[in-house]
N, CA, C and O atoms as a printed pandas DataFrame, in Angstrom:
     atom_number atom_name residue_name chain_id  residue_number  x_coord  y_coord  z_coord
0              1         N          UNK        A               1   48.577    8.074   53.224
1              2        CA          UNK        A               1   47.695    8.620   52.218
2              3         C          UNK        A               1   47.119    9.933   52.745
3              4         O          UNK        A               1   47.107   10.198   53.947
4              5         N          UNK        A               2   46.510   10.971   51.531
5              6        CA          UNK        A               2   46.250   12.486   52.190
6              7         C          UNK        A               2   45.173   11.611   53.024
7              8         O          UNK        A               2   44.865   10.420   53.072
8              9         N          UNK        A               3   44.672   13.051   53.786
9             10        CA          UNK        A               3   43.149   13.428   54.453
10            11         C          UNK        A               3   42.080   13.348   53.440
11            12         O          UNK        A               3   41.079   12.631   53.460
12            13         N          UNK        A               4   42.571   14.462   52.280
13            14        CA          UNK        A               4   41.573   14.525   51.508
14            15         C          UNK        A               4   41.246   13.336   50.410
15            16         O          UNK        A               4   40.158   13.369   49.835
16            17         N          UNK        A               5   41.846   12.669   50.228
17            18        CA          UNK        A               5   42.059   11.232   49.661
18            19         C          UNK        A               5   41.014   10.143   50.190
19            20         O          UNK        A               5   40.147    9.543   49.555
20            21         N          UNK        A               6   41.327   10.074   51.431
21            22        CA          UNK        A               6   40.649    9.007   52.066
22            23         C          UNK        A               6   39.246    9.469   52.470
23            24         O          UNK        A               6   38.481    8.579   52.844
24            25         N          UNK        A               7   38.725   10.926   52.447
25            26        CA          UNK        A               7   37.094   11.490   52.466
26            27         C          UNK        A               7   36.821   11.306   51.309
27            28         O          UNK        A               7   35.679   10.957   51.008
28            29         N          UNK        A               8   37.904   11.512   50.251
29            30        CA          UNK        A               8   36.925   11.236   49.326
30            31         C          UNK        A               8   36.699   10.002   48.484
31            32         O          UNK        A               8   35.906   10.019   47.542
32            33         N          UNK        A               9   37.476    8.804   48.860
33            34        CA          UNK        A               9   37.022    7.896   48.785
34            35         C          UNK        A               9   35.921    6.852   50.096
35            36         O          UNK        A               9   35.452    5.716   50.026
36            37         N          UNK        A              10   35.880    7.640   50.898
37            38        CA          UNK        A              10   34.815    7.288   52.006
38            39         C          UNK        A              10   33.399    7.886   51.111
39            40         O          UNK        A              10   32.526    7.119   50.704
40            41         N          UNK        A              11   33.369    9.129   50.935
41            42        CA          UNK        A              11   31.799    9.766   50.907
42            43         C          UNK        A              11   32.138    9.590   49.603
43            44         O          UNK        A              11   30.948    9.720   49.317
44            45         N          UNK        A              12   32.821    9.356   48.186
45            46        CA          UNK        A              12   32.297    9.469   46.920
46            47         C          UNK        A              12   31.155    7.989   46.720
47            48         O          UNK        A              12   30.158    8.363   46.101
48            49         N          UNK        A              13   31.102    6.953   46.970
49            50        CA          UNK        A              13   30.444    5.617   46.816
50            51         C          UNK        A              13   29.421    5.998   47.207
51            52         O          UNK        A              13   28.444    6.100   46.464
52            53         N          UNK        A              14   29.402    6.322   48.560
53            54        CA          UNK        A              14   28.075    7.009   49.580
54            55         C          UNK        A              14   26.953    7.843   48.512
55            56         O          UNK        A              14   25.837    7.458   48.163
56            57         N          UNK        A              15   27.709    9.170   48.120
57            58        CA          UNK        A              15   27.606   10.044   47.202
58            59         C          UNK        A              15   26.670    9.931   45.889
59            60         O          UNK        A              15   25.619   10.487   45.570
60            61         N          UNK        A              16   27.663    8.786   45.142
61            62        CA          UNK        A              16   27.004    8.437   44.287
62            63         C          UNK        A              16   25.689    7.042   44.018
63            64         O          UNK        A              16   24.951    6.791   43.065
64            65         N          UNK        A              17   25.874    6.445   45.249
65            66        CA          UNK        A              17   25.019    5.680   45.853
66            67         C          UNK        A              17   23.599    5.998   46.020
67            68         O          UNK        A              17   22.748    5.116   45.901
68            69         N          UNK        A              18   23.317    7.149   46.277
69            70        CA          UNK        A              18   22.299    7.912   46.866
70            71         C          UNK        A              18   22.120    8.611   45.800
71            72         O          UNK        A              18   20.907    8.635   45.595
72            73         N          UNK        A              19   22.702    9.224   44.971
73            74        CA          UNK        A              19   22.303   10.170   43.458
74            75         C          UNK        A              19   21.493    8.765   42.436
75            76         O          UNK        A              19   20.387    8.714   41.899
76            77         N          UNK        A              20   22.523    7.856   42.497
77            78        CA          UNK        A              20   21.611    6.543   42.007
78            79         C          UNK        A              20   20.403    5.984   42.058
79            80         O          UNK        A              20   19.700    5.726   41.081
80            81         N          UNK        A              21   19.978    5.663   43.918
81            82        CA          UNK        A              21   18.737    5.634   44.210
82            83         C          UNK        A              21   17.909    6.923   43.826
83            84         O          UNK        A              21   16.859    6.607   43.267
84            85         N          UNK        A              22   18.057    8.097   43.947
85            86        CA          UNK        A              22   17.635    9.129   43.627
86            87         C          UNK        A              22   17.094    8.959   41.640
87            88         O          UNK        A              22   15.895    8.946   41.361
88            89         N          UNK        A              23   17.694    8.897   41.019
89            90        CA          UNK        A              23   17.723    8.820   39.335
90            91         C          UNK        A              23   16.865    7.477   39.015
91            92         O          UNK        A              23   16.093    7.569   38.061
92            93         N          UNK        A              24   16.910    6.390   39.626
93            94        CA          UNK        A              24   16.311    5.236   39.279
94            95         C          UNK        A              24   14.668    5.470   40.177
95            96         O          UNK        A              24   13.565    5.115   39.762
96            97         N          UNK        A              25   14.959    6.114   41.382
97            98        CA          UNK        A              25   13.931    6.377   41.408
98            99         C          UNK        A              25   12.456    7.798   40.728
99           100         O          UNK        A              25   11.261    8.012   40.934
100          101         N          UNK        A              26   13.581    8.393   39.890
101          102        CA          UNK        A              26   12.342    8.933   39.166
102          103         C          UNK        A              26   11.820    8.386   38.115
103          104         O          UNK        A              26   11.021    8.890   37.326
104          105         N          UNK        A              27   12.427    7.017   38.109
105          106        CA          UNK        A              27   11.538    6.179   36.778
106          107         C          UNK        A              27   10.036    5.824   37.185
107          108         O          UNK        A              27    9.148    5.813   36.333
108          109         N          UNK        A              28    9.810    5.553   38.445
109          110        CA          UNK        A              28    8.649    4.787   39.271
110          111         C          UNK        A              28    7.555    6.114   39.277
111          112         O          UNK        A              28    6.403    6.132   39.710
112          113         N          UNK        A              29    8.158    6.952   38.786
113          114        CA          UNK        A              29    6.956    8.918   38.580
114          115         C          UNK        A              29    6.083    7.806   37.103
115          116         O          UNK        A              29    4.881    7.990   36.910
116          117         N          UNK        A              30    6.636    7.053   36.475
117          118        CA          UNK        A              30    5.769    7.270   35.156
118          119         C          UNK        A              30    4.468    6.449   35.524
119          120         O          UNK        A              30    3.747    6.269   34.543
120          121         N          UNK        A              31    3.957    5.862   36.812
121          122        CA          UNK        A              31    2.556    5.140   37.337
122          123         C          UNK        A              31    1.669    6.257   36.950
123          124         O          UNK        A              31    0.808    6.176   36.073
124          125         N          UNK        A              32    2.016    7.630   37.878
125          126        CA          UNK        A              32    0.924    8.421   37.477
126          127         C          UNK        A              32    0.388    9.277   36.650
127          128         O          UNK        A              32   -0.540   10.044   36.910
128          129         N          UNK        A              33    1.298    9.096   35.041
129          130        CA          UNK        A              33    0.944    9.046   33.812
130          131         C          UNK        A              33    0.005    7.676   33.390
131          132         O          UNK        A              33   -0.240    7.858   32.197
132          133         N          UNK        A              34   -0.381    6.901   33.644
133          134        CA          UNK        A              34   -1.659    5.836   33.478
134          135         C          UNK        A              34   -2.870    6.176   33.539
135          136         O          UNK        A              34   -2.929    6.337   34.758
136          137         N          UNK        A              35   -3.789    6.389   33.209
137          138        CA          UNK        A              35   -5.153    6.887   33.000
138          139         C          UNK        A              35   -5.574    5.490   34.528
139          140         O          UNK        A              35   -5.784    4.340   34.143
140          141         N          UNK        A              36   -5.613    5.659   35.444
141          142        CA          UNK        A              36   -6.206    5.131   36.368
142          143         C          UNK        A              36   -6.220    5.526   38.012
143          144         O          UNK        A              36   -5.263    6.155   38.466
144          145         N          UNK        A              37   -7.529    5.067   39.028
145          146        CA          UNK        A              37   -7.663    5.284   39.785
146          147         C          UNK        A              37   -5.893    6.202   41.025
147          148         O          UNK        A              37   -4.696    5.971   40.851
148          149         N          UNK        A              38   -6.492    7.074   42.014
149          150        CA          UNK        A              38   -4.934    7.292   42.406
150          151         C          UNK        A              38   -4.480    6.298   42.969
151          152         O          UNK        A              38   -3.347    5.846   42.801
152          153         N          UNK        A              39   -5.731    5.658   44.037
153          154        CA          UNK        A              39   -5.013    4.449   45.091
154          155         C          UNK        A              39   -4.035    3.653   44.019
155          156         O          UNK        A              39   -2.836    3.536   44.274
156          157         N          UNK        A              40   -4.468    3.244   43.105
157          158        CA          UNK        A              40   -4.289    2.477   42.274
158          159         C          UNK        A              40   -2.867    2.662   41.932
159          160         O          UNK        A              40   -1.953    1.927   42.306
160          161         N          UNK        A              41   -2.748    3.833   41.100
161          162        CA          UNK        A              41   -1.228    4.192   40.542
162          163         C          UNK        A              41   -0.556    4.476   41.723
163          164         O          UNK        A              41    0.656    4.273   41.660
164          165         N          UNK        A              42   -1.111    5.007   43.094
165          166        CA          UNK        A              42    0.154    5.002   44.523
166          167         C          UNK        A              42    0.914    3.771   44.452
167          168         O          UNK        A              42    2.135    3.631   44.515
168          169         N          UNK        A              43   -0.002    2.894   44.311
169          170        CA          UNK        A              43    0.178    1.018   44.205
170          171         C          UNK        A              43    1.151    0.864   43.855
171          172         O          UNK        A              43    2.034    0.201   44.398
172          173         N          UNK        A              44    1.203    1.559   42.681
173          174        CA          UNK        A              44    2.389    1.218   41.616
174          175         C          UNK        A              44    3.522    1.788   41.420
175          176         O          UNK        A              44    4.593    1.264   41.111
176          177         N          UNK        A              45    3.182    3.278   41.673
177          178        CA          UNK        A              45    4.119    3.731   42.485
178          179         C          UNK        A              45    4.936    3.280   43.173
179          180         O          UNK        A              45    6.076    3.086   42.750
180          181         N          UNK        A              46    4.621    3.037   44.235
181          182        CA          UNK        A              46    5.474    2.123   45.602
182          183         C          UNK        A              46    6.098    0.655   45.137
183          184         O          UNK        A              46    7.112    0.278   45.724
184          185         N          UNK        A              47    5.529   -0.177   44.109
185          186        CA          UNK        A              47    5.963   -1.144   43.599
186          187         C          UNK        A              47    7.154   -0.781   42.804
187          188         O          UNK        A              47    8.298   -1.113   43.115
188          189         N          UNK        A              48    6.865   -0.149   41.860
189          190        CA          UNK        A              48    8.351    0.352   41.222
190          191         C          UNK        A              48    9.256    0.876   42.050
191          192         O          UNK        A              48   10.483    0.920   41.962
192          193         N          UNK        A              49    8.364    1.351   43.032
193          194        CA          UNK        A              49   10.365    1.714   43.752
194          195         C          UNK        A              49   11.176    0.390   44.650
195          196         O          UNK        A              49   11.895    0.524   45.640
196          197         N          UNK        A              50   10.916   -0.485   44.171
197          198        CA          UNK        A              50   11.116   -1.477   44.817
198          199         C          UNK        A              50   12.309   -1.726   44.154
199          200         O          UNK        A              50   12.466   -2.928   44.371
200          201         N          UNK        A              51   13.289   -1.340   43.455
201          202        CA          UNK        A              51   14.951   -0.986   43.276
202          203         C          UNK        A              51   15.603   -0.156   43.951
203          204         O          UNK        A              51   16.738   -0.384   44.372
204          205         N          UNK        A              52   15.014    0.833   44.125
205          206        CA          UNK        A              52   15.232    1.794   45.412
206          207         C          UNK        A              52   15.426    1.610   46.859
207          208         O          UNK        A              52   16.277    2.094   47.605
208          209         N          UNK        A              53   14.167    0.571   47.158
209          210        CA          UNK        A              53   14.255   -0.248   48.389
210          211         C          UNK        A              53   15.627   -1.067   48.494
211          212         O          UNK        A              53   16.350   -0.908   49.478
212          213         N          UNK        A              54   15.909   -1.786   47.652
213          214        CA          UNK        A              54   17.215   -2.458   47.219
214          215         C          UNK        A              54   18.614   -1.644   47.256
215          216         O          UNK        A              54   19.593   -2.214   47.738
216          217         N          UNK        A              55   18.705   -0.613   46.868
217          218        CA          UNK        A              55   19.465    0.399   46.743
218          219         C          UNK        A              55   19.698    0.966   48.321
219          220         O          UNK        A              55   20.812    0.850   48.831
220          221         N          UNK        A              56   18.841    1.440   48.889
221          222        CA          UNK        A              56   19.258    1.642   50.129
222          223         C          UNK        A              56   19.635    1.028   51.331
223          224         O          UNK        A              56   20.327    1.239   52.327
224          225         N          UNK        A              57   18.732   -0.012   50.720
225          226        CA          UNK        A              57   19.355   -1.440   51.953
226          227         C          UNK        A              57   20.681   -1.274   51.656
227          228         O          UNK        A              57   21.428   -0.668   52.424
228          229         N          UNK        A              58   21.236   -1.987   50.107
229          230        CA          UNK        A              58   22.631   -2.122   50.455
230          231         C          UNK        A              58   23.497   -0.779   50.566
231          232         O          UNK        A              58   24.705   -0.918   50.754
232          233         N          UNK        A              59   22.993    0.441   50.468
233          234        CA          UNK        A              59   23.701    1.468   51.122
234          235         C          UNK        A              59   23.905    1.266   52.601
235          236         O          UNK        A              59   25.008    1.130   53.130
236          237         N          UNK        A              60   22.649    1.258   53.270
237          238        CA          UNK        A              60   22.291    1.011   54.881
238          239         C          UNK        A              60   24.096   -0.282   55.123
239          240         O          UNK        A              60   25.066    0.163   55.737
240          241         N          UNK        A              61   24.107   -1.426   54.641
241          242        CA          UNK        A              61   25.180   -2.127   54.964
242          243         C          UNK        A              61   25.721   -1.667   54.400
243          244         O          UNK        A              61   26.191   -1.111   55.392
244          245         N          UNK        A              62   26.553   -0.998   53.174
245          246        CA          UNK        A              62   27.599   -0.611   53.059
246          247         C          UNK        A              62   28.247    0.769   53.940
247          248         O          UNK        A              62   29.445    1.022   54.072
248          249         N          UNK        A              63   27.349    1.383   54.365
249          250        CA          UNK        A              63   28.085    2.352   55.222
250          251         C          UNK        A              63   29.476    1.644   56.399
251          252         O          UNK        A              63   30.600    2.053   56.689
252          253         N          UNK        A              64   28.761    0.576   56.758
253          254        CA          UNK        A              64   29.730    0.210   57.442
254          255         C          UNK        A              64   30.545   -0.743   57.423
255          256         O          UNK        A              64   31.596   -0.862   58.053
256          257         N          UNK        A              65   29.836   -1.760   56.347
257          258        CA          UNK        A              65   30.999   -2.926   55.634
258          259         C          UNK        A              65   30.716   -2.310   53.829
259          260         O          UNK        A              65   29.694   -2.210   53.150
260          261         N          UNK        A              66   32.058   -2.027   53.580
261          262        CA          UNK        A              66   32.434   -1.741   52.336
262          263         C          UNK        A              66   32.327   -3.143   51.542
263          264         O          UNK        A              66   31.786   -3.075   50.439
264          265         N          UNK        A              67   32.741   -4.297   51.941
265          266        CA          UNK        A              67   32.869   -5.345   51.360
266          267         C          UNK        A              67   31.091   -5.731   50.625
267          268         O          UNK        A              67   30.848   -6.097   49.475
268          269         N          UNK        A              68   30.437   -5.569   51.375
269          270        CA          UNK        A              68   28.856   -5.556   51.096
270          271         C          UNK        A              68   28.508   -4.406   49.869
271          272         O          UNK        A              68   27.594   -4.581   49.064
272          273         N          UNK        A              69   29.419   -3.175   49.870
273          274        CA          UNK        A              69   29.078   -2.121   48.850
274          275         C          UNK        A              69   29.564   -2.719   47.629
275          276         O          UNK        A              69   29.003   -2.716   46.534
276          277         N          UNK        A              70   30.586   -3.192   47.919
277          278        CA          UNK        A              70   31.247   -3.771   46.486
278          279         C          UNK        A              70   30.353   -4.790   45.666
279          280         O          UNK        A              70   29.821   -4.640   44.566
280          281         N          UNK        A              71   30.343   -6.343   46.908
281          282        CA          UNK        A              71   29.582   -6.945   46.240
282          283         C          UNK        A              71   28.145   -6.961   45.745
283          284         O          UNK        A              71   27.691   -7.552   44.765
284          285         N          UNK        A              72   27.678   -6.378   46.409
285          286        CA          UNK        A              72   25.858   -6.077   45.956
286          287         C          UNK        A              72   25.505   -4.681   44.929
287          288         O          UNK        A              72   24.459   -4.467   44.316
288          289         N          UNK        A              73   26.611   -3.935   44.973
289          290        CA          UNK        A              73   26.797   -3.420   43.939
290          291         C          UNK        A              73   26.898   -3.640   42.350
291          292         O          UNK        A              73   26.158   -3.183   41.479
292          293         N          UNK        A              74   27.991   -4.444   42.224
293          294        CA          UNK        A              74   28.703   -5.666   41.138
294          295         C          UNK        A              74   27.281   -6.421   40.787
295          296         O          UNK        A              74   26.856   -6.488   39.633
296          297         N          UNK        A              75   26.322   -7.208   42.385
297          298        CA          UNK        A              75   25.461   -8.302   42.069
298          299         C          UNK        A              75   24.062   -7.547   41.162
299          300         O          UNK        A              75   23.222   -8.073   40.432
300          301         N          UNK        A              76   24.262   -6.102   41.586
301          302        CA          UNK        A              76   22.937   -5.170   41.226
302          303         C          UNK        A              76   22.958   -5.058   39.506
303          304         O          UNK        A              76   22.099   -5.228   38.640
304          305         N          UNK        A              77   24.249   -4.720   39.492
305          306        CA          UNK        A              77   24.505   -4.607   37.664
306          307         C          UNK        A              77   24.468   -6.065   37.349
307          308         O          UNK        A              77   23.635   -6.210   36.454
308          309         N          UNK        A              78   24.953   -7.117   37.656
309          310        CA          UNK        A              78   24.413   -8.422   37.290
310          311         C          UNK        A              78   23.244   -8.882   36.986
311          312         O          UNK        A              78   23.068   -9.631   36.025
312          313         N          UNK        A              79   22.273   -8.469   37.806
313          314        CA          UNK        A              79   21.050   -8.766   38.409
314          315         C          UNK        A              79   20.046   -8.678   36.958
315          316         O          UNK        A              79   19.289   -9.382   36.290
316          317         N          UNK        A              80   20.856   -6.738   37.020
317          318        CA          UNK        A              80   19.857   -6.580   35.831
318          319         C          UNK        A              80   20.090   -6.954   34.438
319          320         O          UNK        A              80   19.318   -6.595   33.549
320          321         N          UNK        A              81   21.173   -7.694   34.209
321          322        CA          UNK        A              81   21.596   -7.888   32.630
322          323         C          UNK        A              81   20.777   -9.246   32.904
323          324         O          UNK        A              81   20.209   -9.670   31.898
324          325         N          UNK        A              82   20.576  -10.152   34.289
325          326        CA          UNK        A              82   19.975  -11.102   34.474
326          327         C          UNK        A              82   18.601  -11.021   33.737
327          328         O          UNK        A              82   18.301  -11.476   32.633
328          329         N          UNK        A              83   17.817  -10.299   34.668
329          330        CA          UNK        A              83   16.284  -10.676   34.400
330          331         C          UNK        A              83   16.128   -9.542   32.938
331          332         O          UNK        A              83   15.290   -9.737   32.057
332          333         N          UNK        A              84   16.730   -8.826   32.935
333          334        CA          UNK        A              84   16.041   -8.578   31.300
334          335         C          UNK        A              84   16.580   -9.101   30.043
335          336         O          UNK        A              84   16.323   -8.711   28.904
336          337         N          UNK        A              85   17.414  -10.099   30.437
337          338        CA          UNK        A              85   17.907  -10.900   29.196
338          339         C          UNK        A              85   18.739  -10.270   28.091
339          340         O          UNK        A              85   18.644  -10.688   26.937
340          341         N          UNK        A              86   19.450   -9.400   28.378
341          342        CA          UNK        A              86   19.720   -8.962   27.086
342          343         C          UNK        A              86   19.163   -8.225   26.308
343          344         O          UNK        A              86   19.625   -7.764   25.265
344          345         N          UNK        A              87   17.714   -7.998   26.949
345          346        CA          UNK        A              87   16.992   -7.787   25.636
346          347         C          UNK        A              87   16.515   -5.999   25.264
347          348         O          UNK        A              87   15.816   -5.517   24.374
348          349         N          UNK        A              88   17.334   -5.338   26.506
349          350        CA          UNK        A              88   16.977   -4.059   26.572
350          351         C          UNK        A              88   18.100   -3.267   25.535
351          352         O          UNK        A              88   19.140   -3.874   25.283
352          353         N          UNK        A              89   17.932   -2.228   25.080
353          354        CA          UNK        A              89   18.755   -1.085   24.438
354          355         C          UNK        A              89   20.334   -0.921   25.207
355          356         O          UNK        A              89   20.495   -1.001   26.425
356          357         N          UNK        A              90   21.233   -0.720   24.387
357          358        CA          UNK        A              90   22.703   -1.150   25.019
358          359         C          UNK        A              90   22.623    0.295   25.424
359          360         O          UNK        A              90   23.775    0.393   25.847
360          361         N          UNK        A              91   22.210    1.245   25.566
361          362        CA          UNK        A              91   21.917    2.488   26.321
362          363         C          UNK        A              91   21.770    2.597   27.398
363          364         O          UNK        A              91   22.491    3.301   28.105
364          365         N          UNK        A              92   20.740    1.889   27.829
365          366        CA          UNK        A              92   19.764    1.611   29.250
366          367         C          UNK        A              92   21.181    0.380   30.397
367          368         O          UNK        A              92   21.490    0.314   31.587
368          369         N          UNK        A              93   21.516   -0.187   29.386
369          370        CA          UNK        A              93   22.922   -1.017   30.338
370          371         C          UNK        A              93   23.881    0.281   30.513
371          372         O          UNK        A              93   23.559    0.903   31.525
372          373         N          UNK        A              94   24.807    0.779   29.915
373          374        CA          UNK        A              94   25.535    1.844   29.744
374          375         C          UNK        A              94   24.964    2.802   30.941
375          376         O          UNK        A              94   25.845    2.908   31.794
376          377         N          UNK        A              95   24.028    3.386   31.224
377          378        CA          UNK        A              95   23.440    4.146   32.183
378          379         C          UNK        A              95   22.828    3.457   33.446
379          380         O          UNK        A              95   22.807    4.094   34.499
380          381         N          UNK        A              96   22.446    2.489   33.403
381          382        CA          UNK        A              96   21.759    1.707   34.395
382          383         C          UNK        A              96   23.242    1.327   35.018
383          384         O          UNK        A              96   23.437    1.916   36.082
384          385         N          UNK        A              97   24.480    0.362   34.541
385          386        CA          UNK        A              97   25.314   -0.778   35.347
386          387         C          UNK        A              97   26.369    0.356   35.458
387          388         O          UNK        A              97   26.993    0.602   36.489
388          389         N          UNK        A              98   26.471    0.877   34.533
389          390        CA          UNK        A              98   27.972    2.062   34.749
390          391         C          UNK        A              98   27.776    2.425   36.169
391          392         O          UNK        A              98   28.732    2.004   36.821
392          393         N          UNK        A              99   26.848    3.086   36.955
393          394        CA          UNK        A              99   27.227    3.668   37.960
394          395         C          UNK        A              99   26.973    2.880   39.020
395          396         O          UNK        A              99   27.343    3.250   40.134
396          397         N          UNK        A             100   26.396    1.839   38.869
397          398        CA          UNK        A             100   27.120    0.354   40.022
398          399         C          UNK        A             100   28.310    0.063   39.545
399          400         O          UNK        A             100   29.110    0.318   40.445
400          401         N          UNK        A             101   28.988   -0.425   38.404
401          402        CA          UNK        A             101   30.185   -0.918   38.355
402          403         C          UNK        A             101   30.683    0.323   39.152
403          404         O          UNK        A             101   30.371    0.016   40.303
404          405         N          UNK        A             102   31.455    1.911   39.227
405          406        CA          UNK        A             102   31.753    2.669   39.376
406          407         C          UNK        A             102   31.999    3.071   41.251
407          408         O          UNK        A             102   32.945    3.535   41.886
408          409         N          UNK        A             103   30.440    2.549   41.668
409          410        CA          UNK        A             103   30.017    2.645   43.039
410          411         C          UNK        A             103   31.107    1.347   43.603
411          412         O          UNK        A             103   32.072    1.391   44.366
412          413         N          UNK        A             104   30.488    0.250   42.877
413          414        CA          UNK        A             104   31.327   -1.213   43.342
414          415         C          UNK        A             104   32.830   -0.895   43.694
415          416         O          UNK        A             104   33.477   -1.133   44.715
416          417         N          UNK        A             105   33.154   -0.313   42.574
417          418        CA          UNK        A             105   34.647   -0.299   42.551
418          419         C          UNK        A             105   35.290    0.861   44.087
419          420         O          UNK        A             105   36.104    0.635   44.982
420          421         N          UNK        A             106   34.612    1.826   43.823
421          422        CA          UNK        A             106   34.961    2.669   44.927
422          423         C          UNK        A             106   34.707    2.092   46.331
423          424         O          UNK        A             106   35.625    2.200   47.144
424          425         N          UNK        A             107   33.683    1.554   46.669
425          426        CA          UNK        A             107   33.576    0.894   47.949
426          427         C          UNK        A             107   34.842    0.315   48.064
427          428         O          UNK        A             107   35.647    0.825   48.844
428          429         N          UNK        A             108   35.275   -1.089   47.132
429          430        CA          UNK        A             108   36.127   -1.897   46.772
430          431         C          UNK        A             108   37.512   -0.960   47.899
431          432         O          UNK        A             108   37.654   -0.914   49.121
432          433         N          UNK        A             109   38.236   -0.398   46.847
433          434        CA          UNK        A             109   39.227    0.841   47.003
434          435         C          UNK        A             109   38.824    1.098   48.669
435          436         O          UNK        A             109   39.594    0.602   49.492
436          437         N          UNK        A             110   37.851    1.722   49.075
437          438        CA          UNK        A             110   37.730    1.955   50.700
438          439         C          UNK        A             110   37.833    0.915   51.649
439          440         O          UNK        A             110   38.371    0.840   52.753
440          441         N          UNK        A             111   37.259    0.221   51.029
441          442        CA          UNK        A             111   37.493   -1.405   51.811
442          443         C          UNK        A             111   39.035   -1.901   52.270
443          444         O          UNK        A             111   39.549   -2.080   53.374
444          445         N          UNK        A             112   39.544   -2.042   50.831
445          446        CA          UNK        A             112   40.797   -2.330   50.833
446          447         C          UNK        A             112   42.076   -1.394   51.681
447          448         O          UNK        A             112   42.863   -1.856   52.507
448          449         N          UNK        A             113   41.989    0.187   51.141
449          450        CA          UNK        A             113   42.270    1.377   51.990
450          451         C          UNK        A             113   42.319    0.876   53.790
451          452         O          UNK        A             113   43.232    0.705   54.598
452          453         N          UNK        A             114   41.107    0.790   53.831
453          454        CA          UNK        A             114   41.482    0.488   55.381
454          455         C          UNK        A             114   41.509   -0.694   55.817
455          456         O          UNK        A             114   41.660   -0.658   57.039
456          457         N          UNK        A             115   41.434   -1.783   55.410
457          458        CA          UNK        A             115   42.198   -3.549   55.686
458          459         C          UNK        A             115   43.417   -3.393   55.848
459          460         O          UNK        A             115   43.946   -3.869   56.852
460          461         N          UNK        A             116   44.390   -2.477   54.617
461          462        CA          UNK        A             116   45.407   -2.023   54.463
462          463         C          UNK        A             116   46.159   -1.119   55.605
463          464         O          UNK        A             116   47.188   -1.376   56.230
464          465         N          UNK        A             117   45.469   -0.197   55.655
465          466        CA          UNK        A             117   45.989    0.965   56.969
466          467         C          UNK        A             117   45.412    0.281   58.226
467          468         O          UNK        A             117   45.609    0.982   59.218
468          469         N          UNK        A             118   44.829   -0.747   58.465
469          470        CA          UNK        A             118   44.655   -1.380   60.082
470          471         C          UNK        A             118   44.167   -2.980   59.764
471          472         O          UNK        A             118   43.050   -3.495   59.718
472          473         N          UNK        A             119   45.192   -3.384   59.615
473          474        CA          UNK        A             119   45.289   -4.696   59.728
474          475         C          UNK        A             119   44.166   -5.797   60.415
475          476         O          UNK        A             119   43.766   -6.898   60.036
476          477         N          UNK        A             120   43.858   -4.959   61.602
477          478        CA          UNK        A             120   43.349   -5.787   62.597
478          479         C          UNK        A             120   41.570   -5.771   61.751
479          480         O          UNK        A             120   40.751   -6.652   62.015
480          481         N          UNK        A             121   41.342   -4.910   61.011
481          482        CA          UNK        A             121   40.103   -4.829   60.753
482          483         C          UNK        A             121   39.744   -5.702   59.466
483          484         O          UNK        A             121   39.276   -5.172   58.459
484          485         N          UNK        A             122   40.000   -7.118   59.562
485          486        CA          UNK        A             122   39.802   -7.910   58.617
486          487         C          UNK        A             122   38.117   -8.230   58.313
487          488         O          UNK        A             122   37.302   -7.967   59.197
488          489         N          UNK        A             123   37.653   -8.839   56.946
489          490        CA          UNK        A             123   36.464   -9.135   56.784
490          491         C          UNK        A             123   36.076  -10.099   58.279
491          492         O          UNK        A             123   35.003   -9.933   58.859
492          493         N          UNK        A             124   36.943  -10.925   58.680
493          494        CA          UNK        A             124   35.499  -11.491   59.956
494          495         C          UNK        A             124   35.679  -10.756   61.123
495          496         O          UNK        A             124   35.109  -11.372   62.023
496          497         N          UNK        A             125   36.191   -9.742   61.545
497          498        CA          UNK        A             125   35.895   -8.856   62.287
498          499         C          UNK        A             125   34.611   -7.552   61.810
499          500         O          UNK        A             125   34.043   -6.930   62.708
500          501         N          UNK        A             126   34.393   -7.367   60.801
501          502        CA          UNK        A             126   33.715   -6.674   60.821
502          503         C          UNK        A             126   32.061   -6.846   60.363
503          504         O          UNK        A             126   31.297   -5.883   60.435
């Protein structure tokens, strides 16, 4: 497979991984639109980014097990059709899970990529 092939399925997941946490985290800006104290809305602040926190953890393990990018990726878009029931605007799914399914899949592809090109580097080795 090229050079340029295999960078860019290494850093595109990465890539868009981090533009993700980045975008979900400017939702957690709308605390300090609330008519209340600052400590207060920091509070909340920091609470809402608590997808973000999530987001980078499983970046943090996927850098080096892809298998972890895939699945907690996949589990992230799950997660959220989970706890909001259905009950959000088919918009907010469309923009929210698209770019985990997307991320998932690319890890996936890198994972596989190199299981493939070195054998020896199976899931319980790594």
């Amino acid at each position: 497979m090229k050079q340029i092939t295999r960078k860019f399925i290494f850093w595109a997941p990465r890539a868009l991984c981090i533009a993700f946490a980045l975008f979900v985290g400017l939702f957690a800006f709308d605390t300090f639109t609330e008519p209340m104290p600052f400590w207060q809305a920091l509070g909340g602040f920091l609470i809402h980014l608590l997808p973000v926190y999530i987001i980078v953890a499983l970046l943090v393990l996927a850098w080096r097990w892809e298998w972890i990018g895939t699945a907690g990726a996949i589990a992230l878009g799950v997660a959220y059709i989970v706890l909001t029931r259905g009950e959000e605007h088919w918009s907010a799914y469309v923009v929210l899970i698209t770019p985990l399914v997307i991320i998932g899949v690319l890890f996936f592809i890198g994972w596989r990529m190199r299981t493939t090109e070195h054998p020896h580097d199976k899931l319980e080795n790594n």
